[in-house]
C-alpha positions in Angstrom: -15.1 3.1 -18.5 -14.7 -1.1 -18.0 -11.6 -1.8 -19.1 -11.0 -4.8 -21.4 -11.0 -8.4 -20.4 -7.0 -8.5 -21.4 -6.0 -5.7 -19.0 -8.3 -6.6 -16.2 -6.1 -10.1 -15.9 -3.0 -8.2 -17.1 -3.7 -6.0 -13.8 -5.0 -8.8 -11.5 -1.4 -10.9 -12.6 1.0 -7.8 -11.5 -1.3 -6.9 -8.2 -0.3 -10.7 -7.5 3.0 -10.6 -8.5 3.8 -7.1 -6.3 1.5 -8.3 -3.5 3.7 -11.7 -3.4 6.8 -10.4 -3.8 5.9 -7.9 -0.6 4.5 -10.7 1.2 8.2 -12.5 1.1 9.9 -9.4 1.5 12.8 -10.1 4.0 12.3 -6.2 5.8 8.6 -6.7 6.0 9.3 -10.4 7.5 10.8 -9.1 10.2 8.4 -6.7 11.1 5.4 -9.0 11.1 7.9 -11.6 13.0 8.0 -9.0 15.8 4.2 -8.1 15.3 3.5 -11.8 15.9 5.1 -12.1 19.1 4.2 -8.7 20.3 0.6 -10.4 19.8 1.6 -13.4 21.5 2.4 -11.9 25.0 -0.8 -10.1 24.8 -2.9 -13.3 26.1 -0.5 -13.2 29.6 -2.5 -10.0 30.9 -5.9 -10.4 31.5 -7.5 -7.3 30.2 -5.8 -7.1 26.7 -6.9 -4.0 25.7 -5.0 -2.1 28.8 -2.2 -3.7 28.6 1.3 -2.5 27.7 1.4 -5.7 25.3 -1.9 -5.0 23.5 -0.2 -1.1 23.1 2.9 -2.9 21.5 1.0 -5.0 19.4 -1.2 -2.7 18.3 1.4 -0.6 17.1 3.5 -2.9 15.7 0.1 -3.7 13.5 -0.4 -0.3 12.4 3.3 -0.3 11.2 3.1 -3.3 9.3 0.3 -2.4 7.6 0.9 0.9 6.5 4.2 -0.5 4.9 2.4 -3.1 3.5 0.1 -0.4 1.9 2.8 2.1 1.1 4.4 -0.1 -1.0 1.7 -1.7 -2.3 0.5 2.3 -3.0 4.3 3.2 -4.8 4.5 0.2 -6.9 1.3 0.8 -8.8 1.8 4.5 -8.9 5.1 3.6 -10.9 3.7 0.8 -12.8 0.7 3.3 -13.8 3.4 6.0 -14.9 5.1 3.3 -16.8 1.8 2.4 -18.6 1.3 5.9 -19.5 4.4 6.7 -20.3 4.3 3.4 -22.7 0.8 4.2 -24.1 2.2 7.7 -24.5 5.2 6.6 -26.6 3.3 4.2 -28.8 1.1 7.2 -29.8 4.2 10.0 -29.8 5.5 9.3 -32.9 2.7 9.1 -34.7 1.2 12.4 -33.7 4.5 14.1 -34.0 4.6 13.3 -38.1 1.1 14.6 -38.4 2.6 17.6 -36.8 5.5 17.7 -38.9 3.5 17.2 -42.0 1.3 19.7 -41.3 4.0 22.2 -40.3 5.7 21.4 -44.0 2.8 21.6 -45.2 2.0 25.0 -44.3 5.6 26.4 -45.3 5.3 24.9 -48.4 
């Protein structure tokens, strides 16, 4: 199923939104701060790869990134449950007078 033209911009606009406001996020600053210089002392050794430095930086990497992700991951989880629960609540009321006609209906 494709979705519709609207929600395909409507969802590129909030990735872009949640993507900036983790990219300026003050926590997630100071990580990639430390992951940048971690990265910087890696060019003193000569082989980088066995190199304490290269260890550090690499880790440092992998932490950033997995945040990065994880809250990438959270925020569209929640902003998929509050589409659902939206859609869901649009559509509610609607069903639940069908429901309650036909239940006075039936008693009547």
């Amino acid at each position: 199923m494709d979705f519709p033209p609207w929600m395909q911009r409507a969802i590129q606009a909030r990735l872009d939104e949640v993507s900036s406001r983790i990219e300026h996020d003050p926590a997630l600053s100071r990580v990639r701060g430390e992951t940048e210089e971690a990265f910087e002392s890696l060019f003193d050794g000569k082989d980088i790869e066995q190199t304490p430095e290269y260890t550090e930086w690499e880790s440092r990497y992998i932490v950033s990134k997995g945040i990065e992700n994880e809250r990438l991951y959270m925020q569209g989880l929640r902003d998929g449950i509050q589409l659902t629960v939206s859609i869901l609540g649009q559509s509610m009321p609607e069903e639940t007078n069908t429901k309650a006609n036909q239940f006075t209906n039936a008693n009547s």
